[in-house]
Structure formats: structure tokens, C-alpha cells
N, C-alpha and C positions, 0 to 999 in steps of 0.2 A: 518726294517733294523736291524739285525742281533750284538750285540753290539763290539766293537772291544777291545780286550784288550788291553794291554800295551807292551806287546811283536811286536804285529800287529801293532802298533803305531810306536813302534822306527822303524821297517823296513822304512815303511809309511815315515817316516821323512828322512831317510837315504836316500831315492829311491826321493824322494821329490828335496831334498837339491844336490843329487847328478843332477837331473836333470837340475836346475836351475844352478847349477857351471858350465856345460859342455852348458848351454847357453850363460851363462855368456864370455865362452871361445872360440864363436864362430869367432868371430874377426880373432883370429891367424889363424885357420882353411882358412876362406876364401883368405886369405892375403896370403896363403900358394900358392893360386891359381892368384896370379897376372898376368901372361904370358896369362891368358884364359879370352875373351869375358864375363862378366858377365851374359850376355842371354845364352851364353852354358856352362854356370855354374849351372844355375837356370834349363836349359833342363835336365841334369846330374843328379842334384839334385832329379828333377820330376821324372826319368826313376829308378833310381836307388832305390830310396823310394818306390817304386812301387814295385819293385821287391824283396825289403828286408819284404817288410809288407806282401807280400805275404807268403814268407817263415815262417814268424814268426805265421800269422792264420793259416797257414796249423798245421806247429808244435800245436799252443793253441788248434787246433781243435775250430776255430771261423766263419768258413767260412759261416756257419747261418746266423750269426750278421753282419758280410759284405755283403752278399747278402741283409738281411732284407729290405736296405733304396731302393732300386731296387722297390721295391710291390708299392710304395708307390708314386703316384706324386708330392703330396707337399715336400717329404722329399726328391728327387729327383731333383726338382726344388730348393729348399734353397739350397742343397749340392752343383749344381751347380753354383748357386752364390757366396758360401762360398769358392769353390775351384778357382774362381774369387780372392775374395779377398786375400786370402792365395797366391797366384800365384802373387799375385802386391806384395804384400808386402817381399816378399823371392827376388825377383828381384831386388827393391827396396833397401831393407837393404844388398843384396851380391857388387851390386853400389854404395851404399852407403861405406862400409867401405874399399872397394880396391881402394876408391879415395878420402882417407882423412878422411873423415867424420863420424870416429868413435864413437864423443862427442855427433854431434847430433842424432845417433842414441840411445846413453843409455840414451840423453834427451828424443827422444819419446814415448822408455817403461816405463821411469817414470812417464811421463803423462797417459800413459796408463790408470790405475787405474781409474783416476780422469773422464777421458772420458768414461769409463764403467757405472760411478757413472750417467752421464749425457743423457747417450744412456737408460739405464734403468729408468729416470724421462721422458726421451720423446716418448718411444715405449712401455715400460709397464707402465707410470703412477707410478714409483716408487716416495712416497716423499722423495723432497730433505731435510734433516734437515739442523739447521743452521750453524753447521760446516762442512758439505759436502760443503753448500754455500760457505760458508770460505775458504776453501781448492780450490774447482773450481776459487774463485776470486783470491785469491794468483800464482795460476799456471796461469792465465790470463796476471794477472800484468807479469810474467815472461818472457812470450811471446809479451808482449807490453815492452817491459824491450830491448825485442832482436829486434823488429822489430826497435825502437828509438837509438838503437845504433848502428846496422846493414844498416836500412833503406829497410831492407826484412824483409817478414814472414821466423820463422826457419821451411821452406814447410818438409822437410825429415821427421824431427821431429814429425809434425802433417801431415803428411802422413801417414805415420809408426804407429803414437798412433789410425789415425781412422779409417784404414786400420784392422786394430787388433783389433779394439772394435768393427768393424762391423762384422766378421769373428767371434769372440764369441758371438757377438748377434747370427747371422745366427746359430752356432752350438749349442746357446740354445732353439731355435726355433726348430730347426729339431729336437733334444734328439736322439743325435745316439751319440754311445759309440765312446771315442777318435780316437780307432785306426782303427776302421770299417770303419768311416767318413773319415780320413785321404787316407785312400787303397781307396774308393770311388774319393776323391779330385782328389787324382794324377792320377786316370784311368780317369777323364776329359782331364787333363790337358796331359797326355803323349802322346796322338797323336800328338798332336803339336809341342809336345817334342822330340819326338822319329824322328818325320819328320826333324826337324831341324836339328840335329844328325845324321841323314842318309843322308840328303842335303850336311851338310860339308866333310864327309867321302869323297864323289862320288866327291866334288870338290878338295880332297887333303889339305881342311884347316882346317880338325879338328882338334885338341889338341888330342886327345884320338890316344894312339897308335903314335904317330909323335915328342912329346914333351921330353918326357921319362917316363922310371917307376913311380917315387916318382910322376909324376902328374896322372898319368895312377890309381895310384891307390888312390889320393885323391880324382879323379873325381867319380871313383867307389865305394868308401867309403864315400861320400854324403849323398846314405840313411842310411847308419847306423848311421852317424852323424845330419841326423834331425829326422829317428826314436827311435833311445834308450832314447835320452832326453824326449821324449811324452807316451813313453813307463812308462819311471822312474814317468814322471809326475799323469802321470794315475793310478797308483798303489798306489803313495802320497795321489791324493785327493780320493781317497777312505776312504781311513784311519784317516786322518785327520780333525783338525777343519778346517774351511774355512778361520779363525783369522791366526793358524798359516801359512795356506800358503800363505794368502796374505802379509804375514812379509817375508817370502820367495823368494816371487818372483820380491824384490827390491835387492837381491842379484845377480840376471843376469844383469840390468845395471849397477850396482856400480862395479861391473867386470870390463865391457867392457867401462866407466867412467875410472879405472884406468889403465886403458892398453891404450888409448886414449889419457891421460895426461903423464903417466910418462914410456912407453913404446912405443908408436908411435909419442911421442912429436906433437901433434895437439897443435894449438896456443888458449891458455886457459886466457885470459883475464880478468880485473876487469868484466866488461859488465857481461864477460861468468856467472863469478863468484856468479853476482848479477840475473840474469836469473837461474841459477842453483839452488841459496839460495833461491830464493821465492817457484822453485818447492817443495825442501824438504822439506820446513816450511809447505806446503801448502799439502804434502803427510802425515808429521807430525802430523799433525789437523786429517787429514782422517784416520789414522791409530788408533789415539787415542779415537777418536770419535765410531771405530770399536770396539776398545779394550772395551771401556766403555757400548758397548750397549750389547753386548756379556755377561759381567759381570752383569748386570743388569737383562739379561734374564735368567741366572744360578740362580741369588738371588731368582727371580718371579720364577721357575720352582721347585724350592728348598722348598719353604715356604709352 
């Protein structure tokens, strides 16, 4: 691999961090679209992304690399899985936060992480060290924290976090490039999409064209709003260490965290508070724990 300077770097992080902000910001986005069915939100989304990702391989001259996962069965078979999980979880988190529940969704990308940690000790045999153990048991108690003072599991939360770790399992299994696999996901999932969408037209209850412009064209502006942040992202982890973007990518839920508490006023409780506090502490371990072996492996590569 080709070494990257430091010019390559700052973009890397700029294109990174802008990624992550503009997830971070998806909340108001969706929230924008209250008046509309969250399933023909999530069909929009599908159709729309499809159609911007196309434009954008044509432009890159990629259409290779999208065709590539095509030859291939196995890669064929995961992607269609992965556009499974992908397709729960955008459904999921667009229901999730046009009906309140914007806390526990930046609780379940904070979990995220920790669930990655856990998916890779059980499917690749990765060792857990003892503050990985740490950090998984803290974000436990946290969830045993909500279930004791709720009396439910916080399900969105851990829907959303293994939803999304199994979806990055799958897309590391298959090794196809971000945005190829993505144009692959949505041409699964847009017949479905597209069907649903023509379903409601011919019945006169679509949103699209009937509601007004300002939604006419949020619904239309979808893919660019789930393609450029994947976009930004992909460009990021080229360039970057893997340390800084995993310090990165706590920046999209502490977003959608303060927009949850002090702009959608969701009821944020001691409880919340004490569930909340054990995940940080317990991302805190995990990230430190990153930090330090990272460091360690510069020292051993150094000497």
C-alpha cells in the first residue's frame, strides 16, 4: 500500500469527520419527513440511493467494481444478506426516531463498537483482551441497568447495534469496496422498493408529488443523504489510521445524543443517565485499550 502523506491525511480526516457530522445530523433529516409512512421512506431512500450511486460510478468510471460482486456466488450470496441487514436497520432507525426515540438510537451506535469487538471473538476467533472483557461487561451492566429500571430490554438499541455489526461482519466477509456493495445492496432491495412506490402512486396515497415540494424533494434527496456520508467515509478510511476513525465515529451518536436531550426534549432520566454512564466508561476502556496497543505496536515496529 502506497504510503499516504499528510496532505492525503488532512483531507482523509476532513472527508471522515464530515461524514460522521452529517450522520450525526440525520435525526433532523428524517424528522423533516414526519407526514410520511416510515416504509415509504426507507422505499425512497432505497430507490433514490440507487439511482444517485449510479451517477456517481458512471462519473468515477467504477462500473467494473460494481459489476465485480456479480461473477461471484459467495460474494453474491453475503451481499444479499448484507442488503438484508442494511434494509432492517435504515427502517428501523427511520421508526425509530420520527417516534421519539432518538436516545436509544445513539445508544445503539455506541454499543456498536463493543458488539464488533464481540462478533469478531465469535466468527473470526479474534482474542478478547482483558479490557475489551471490561468494556463488553460495563456496556452489559448498562443494558441490565435499563432492563431493571424500564423492566424491558432497550430492543431498538440492540437491534440497531447487531443489526450494524452483522452488516459489517457481512461486508467484511464479502471485501467489496463501500460504494460498489452499497449500488449492489439497493439493486436487491429496489424492486421491493420501487414496487411499493408504484403500489401507492396507482392508489393515490403516495407522499411523492401529493404532499408538497419541500417533501417531494426530501424524499428525492435520500440518496444523496445516505450516499455522500459513505462516500466521505470511504475516502476517510483509506487515509487514515483505523485509532483515529474509530475516535471518529462516536461523534455521529453524541450528535444525535444531543439533539435527543436538548432539542427534541426526550425524557432523559437518572436511570437513562446511569445506562448511558456505564456505556461511555465502558467505550472509554475500549478506546484506551485501542489507543495503547496501537502505541505499543509503533514502539515494536520502531525498534
Amino acid at each position: 500500500m502506497p504510503e499516504i502523506d499528510q496532505k492525503q491525511r488532512t483531507y482523509g480526516f476532513i472527508a471522515a469527520l464530515t461524514a460522521f457530522f452529517l450522520w450525526g445530523l440525520l435525526p433532523i433529516y428524517w424528522k423533516s419527513l414526519l407526514v410520511v409512512n416510515p416504509f415509504e421512506i426507507l422505499c425512497h431512500r432505497i430507490v433514490w440511493s440507487l439511482a444517485f450511486i449510479a451517477v456517481v460510478l458512471t462519473f468515477m468510471k467504477g462500473w467494473s467494481a460494481a459489476i465485480a460482486p456479480m461473477k461471484s456466488a459467495k460474494s453474491l450470496g453475503i451481499l444479499i444478506l448484507s442488503s438484508l441487514m442494511i434494509g432492517t436497520n435504515w427502517l428501523l432507525y427511520i421508526w425509530a426516531v420520527n417516534t421519539n426515540h432518538v436516545l436509544e438510537t445513539s445508544l445503539g451506535y455506541y454499543i456498536n463498537p463493543l458488539v464488533n469487538v464481540l462478533l469478531g471473538f465469535l466468527f473470526f476467533k479474534e482474542r478478547l483482551k482483558p479490557l475489551q472483557l471490561v468494556a463488553i461487561g460495563l456496556a452489559a451492566l448498562g443494558v441490565v441497568n435499563s432492563v431493571i429500571s424500564y423492566g424491558e430490554l432497550p430492543w431498538i438499541s440492540l437491534v440497531l447495534a447487531v443489526s450494524f455489526g452483522f452488516y459489517g461482519l457481512l461486508r467484511k466477509i464479502a471485501a467489496v469496496e463501500s460504494l460498489p456493495g452499497l449500488f449492489f445492496e439497493t439493486l436487491v432491495l429496489a424492486p421491493i422498493a420501487l414496487g411499493y412506490i408504484i403500489k401507492l402512486q396507482m392508489e393515490g396515497s403516495s407522499a411523492l408529488f401529493t404532499v408538497s415540494p419541500h417533501i417531494d424533494f426530501l424524499l428525492i434527496g435520500a440518496g444523496a443523504a445516505t450516499s455522500i456520508p459513505l462516500i466521505g467515509f470511504a475516502y476517510g478510511a483509506r487515509r487514515l489510521q483505523l485509532t483515529t476513525l474509530g475516535l471518529l465515529q462516536y461523534l455521529a451518536p453524541t450528535i444525535a445524543f444531543c439533539l435527543g436531550v436538548f432539542v427534541y426534549h426526550e425524557p432523559f432520566s437518572v436511570s437513562h443517565l446511569i445506562t448511558f454512564a456505564l456505556i461511555w466508561t465502558g467505550l472509554a476502556v475500549y478506546t484506551a485499550d485501542s489507543l495503547w496497543t496501537m502505541r505499543k505496536h509503533r514502539r515494536h515496529t520502531s525498534s
